[in-house]
Backbone as CSV, one residue per row, in Angstrom:
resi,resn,N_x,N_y,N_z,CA_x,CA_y,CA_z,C_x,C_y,C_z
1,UNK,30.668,-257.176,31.035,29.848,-256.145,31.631,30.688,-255.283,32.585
2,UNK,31.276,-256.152,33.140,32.363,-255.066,34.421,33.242,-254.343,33.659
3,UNK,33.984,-254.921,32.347,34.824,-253.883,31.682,34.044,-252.589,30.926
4,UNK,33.097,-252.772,30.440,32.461,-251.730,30.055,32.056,-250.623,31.061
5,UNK,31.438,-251.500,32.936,31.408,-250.665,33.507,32.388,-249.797,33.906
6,UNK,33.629,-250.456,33.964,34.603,-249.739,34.561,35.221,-248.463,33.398
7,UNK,35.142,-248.916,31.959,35.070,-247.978,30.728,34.682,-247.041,31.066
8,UNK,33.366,-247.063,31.524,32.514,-245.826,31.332,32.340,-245.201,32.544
9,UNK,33.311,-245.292,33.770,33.416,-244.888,34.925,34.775,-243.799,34.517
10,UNK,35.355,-244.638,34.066,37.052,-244.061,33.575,36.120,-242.718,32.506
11,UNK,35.808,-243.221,31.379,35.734,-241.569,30.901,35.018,-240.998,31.478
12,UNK,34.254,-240.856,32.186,33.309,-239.987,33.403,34.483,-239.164,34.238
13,UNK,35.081,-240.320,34.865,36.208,-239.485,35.667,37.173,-238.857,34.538
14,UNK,37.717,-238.948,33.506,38.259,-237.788,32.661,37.380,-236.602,32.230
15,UNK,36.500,-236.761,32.087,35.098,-235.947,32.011,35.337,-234.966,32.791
16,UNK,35.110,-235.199,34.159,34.902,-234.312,35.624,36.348,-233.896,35.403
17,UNK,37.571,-234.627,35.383,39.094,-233.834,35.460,39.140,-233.167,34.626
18,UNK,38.132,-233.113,33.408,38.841,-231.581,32.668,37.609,-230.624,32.461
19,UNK,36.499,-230.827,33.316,36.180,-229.789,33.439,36.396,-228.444,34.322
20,UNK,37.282,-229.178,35.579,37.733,-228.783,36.738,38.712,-227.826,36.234
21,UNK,38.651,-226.005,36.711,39.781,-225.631,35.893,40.244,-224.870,37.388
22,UNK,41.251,-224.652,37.500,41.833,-223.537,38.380,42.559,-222.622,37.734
23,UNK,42.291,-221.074,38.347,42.641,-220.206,37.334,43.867,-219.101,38.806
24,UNK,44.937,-218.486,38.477,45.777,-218.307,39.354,45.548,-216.699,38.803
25,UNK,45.716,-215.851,39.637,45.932,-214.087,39.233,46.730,-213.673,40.244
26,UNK,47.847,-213.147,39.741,48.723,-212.279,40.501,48.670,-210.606,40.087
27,UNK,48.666,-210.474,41.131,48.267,-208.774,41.033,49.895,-208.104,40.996
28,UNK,50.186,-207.006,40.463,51.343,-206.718,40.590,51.016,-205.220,41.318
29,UNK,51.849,-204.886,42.567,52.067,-203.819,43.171,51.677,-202.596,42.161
30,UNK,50.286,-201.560,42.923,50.080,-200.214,41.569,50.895,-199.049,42.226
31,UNK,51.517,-198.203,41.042,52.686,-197.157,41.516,51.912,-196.222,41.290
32,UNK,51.924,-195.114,42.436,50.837,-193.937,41.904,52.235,-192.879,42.140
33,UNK,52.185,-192.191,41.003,53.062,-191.272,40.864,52.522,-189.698,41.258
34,UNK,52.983,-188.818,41.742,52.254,-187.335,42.033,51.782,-187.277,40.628
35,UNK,51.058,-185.955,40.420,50.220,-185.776,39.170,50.358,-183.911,39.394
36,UNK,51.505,-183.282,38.683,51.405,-181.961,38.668,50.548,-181.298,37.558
37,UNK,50.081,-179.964,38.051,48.892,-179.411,37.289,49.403,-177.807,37.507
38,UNK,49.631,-177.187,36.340,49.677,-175.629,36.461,48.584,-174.880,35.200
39,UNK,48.353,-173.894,37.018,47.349,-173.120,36.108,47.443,-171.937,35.516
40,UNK,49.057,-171.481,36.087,49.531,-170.445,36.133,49.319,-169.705,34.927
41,UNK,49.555,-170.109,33.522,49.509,-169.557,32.493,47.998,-169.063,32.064
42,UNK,47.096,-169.934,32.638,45.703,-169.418,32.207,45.418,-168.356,32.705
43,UNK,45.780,-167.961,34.077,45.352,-166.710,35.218,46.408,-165.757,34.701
44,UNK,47.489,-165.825,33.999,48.236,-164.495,33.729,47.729,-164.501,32.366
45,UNK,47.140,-165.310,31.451,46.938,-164.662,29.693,45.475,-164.006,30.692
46,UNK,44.119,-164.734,31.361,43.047,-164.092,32.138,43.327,-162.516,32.398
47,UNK,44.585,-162.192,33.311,44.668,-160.568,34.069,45.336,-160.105,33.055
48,UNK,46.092,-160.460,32.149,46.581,-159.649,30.873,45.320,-159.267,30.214
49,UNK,44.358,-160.077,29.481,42.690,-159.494,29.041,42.143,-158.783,29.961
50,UNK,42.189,-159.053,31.115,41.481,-158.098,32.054,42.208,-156.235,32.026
51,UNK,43.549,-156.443,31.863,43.934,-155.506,31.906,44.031,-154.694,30.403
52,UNK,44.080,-155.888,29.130,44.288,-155.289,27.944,42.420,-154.598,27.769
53,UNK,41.396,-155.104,28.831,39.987,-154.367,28.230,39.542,-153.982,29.324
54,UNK,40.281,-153.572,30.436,39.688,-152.468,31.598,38.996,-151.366,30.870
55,UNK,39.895,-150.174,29.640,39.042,-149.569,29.719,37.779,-149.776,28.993
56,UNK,37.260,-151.022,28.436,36.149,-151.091,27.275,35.111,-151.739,28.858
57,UNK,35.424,-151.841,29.827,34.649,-152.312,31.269,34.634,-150.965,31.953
58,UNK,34.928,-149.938,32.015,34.782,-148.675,32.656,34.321,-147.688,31.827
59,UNK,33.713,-147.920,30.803,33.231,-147.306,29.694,31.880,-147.000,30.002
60,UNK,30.974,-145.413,30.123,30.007,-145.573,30.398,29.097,-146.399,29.570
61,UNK,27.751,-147.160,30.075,26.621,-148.157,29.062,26.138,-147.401,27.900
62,UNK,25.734,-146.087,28.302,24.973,-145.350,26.944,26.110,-144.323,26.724
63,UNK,26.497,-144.038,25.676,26.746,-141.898,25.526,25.855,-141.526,25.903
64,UNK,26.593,-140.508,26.454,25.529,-139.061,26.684,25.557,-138.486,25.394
65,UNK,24.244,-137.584,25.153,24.196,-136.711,24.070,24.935,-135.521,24.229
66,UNK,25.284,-135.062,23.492,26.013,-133.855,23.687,25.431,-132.364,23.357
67,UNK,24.281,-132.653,23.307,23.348,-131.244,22.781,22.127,-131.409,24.204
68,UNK,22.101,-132.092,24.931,21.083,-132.411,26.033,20.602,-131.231,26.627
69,UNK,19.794,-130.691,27.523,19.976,-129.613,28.057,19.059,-130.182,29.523
């Protein structure tokens, strides 16, 4: 009877030891690098259209008729 008890004490305690887990995380140092952004090219093709359709923007809304009186 005592060997069986002690049996079944022993796999109990292997039981509990491997359910037990420890888990380790090492973080590694994060590198933030600058982050360049140009907008330059959008705002000069932008004032190039602005300038290639100034005159279709200074254009009067209606013709005038030309027989009006």
């Amino acid at each position: 009877m005592k060997h069986c008890l002690a049996a079944t004490a022993c796999i109990l305690l292997l039981f509990a030891l491997g359910c037990s887990t420890s888990h380790r995380v090492e973080v590694a140092p994060v590198e933030v690098k600058p982050i360049h952004i140009t907008i330059d090219v959008n705002v000069r093709v932008d004032r190039a259209l602005d300038d290639f359709f100034s005159d279709v923007d200074e254009a009067p809304a209606a013709p005038e008729a030309t027989n009006a009186q």
